[in-house]
N, C-alpha and C positions, 0 to 999 in steps of 0.2 A: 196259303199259296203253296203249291207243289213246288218243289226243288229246281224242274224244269221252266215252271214260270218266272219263278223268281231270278234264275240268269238268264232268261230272256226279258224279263223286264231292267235287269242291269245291264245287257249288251247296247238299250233301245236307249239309256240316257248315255251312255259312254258313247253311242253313235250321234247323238245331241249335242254333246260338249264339243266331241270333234266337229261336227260341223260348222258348231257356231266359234270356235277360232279360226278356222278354216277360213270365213266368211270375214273376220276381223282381222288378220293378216291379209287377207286382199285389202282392203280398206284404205290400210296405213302404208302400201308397195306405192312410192311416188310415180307417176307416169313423165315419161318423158317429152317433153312440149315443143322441144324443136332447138332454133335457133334462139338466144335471147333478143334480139335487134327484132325479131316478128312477134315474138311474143304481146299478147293484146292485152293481158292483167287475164287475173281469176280470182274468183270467191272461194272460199272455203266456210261450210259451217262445219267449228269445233268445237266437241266438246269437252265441258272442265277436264284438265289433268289429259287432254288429247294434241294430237298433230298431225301434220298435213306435209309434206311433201310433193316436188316437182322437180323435174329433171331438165338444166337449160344450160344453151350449149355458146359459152362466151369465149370471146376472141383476147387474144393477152394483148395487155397494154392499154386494150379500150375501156376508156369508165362509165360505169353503170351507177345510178341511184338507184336501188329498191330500197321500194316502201310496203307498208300493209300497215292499211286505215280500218279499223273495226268497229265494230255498229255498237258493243256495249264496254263494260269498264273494266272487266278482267285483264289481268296479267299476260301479256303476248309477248312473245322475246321471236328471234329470227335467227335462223343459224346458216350458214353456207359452207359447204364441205366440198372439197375435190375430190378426184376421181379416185382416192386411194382413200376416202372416208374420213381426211385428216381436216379437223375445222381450221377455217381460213379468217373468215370474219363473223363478229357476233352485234346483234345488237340485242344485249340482256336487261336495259334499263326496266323501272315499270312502268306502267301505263298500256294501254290498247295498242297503241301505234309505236312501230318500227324504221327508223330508215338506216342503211349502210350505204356508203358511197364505196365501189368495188374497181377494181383496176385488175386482172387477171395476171398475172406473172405469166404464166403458160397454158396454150388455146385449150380448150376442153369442155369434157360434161361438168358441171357443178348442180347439186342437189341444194335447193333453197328447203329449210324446214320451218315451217309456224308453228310453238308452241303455246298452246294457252294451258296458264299455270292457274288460272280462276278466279275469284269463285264465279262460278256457273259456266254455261256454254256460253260460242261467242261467233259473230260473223263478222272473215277477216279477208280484205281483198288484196293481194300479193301485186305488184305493177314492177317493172322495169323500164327507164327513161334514160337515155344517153345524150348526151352534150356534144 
């Protein structure tokens, strides 16, 4: 291979690589869902050693249970972050399923995370229920 092939055949995987973070940082950008009180649940399929993210928007003082119920036996823990990225509540226990009982000090975005720690992929449905 010529000289010129050859940094064209390394510009062509360095344009590869880039794309395919590109494409997994979209992936893992939570989207934002709304109010929590409409919120309707969602699924997530993760995979091992992966997360998921959402964006939902709770009222202070009102209590919320979130849950996430999961279809197999991997590790899922649940994190919730305020709007300054600081975690507020965890539920790290093991097991598939998560629940936190959440009361908001001050109204705002809060970002739910599912992580599944493994072993394998796992399908995990995130819900919000208030009292």
């Amino acid at each position: 291979m010529n000289g010129q092939g050859w940094r064209l055949s390394m510009v062509a995987v360095l344009f590869g690589f880039v794309m395919l973070y590109g494409i997994r940082a979209a992936e893992d950008k939570p989207s934002d869902e709304g109010k929590a009180e409409d919120f309707k649940g969602k699924t997530f399929e993760i995979k091992e050693k992966g997360s998921a993210s959402i964006i939902l928007s709770f009222a202070s003082g009102k209590k919320a249970t979130i849950t996430v119920k999961s279809t197999a036996k991997s590790d899922v823990n649940l994190f919730i972050y305020d709007d300054a990225k600081k975690l507020v509540a965890k539920d790290d226990s093991e097991g598939p399923d998560c629940e936190i009982s959440f009361a908001p000090k001050v109204s705002g975005k809060y970002t739910l995370t599912i992580r599944n720690l493994g072993p394998g992929d796992n399908k995990s449905t995130l819900k919000v229920a208030f009292k």
